[in-house]
C-alpha positions in Angstrom: 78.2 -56.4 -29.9 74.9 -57.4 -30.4 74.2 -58.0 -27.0 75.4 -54.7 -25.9 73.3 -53.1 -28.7 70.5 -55.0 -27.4 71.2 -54.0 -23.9 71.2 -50.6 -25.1 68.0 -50.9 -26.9 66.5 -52.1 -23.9 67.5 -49.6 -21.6 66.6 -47.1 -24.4 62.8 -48.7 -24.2 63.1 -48.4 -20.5 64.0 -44.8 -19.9 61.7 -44.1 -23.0 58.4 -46.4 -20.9 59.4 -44.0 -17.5 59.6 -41.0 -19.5 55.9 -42.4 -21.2 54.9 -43.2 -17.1 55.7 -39.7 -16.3 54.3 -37.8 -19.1 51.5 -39.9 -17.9 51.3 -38.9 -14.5 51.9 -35.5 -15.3 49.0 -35.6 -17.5 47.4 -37.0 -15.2 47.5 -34.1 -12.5 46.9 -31.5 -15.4 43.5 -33.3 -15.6 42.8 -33.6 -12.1 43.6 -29.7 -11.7 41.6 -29.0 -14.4 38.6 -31.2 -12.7 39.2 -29.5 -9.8 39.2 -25.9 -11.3 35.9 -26.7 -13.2 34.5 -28.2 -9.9 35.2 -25.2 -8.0 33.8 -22.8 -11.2 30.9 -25.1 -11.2 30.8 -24.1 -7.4 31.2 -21.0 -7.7 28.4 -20.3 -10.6 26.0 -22.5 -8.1 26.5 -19.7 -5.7 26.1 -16.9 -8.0 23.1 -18.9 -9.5 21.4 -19.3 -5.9 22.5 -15.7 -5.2 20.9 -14.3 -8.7 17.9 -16.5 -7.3 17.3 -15.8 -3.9 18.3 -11.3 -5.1 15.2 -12.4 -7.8 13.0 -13.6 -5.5 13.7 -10.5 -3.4 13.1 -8.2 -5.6 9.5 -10.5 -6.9 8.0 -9.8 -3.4 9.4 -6.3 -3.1 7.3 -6.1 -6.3 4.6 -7.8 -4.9 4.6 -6.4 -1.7 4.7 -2.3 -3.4 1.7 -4.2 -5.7 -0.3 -5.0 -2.5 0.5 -1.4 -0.8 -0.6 0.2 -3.8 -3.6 -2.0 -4.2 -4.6 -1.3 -0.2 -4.4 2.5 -1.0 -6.5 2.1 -3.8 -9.2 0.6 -1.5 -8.9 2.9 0.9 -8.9 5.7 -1.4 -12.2 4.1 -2.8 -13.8 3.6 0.6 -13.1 7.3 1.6 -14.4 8.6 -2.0 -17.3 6.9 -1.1 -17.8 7.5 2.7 -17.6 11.3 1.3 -19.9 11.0 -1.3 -22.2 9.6 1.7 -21.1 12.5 3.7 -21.8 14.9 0.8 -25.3 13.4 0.5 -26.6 13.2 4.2 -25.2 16.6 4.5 -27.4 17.6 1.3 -30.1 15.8 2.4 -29.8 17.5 5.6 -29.6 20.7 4.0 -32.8 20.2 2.2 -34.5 18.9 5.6 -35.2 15.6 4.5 -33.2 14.0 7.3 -35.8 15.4 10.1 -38.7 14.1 8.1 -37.4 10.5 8.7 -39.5 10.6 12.1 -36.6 11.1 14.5 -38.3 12.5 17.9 -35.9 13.9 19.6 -36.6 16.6 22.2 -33.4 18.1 21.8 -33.7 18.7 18.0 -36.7 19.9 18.0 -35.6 22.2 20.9 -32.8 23.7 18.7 -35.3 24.1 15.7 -37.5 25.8 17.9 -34.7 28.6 19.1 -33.1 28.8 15.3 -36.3 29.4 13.9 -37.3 32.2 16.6 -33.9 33.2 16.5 -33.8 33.8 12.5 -37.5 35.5 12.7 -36.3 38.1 15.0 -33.1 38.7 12.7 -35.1 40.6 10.0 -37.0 42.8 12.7 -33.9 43.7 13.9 -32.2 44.8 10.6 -34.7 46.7 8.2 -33.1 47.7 5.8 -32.6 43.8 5.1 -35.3 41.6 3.1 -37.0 38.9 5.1 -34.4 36.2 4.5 -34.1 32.7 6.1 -30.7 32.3 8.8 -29.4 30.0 6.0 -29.4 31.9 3.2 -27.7 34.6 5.2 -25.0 32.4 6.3 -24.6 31.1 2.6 -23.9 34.5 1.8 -21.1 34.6 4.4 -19.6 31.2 3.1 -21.5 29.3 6.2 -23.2 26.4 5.6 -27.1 26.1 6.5 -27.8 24.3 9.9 -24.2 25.6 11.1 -25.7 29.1 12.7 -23.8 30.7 15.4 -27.1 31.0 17.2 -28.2 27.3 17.3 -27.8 25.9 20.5 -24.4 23.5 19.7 -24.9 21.4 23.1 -25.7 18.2 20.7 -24.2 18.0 17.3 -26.6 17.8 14.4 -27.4 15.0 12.1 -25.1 16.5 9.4 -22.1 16.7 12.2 -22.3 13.4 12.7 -22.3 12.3 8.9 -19.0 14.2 8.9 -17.6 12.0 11.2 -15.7 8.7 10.4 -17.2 5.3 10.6 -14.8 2.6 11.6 -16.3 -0.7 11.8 -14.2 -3.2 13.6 -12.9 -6.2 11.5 -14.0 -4.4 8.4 -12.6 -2.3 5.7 -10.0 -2.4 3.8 -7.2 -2.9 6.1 -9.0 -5.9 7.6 -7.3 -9.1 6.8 
């Protein structure tokens, strides 16, 4: 009997070492599905990672782009404040008649201030019930501006009609880069 208890006994440790080798290998896979689940979460949060990244970096020179657009308008804005305030002063200036003292001979200007200042003497005469005023101030009364009379010859535009009109220097400015 002791033999067959030992044979027992050893059969019993068998089936007990497969059903150890077994638990073992299912173990195993368990662990290799989990590595392979964690593997493809890890994948998965690399792609949302370089996703998140790259929708970032987007959105950085959206930023920086809207930044630059703004910053060009700025400059632009600036440079146009200042070409009118440029305007504003030649056209004062030339309002005042300081531009035709700078020595500009030019037949044609001094043609047209010739006829506008015959023109604007006989415009009293004509009206008397008027005081003796001078074309501009009657103009400025209408809302005109002085130098803008309807009786000026307007074959050549004057020195204030050009300062009204935009300078645009190639390779320059704000846009130039």
């Amino acid at each position: 009997m002791d033999m067959a208890r030992r044979d027992q006994i050893i059969a019993a440790k068998e089936k007990l070492h497969q059903y150890k080798l077994a638990a073992e290998e299912v173990e195993e896979r368990k662990k290799a599905q989990a590595r392979r689940q964690e593997a493809q979460a890890e994948e998965v949060a690399q792609a949302k990672a370089t996703l998140v990244y790259h929708q970032n970096k987007a959105k950085l020179e959206a930023e920086r782009e809207k930044a630059r657009k703004e910053a060009r308008a700025k400059e632009e804005e600036e440079y146009l404040r200042q070409h009118n305030k440029t305007v504003k002063q030649v056209l004062s200036q030339t309002a005042k008649g300081e531009m035709n003292d700078s020595g500009v001979d030019d037949e044609d200007e001094e043609s047209e201030e010739v006829e506008s200042s015959q023109e604007g003497s006989e415009a009293p005469s004509q009206n008397p019930d008027k005081k003796d005023e001078s074309p501009g101030e009657d103009l400025r009364e209408k809302g005109g501006k002085e130098g803008n009379s309807p009786l000026r010859n307007s074959s050549h535009p004057t020195a204030a009609e050009w300062a009204c009109k935009p300078v645009v220097h190639v390779g320059t400015g704000p846009r130039a880069a």
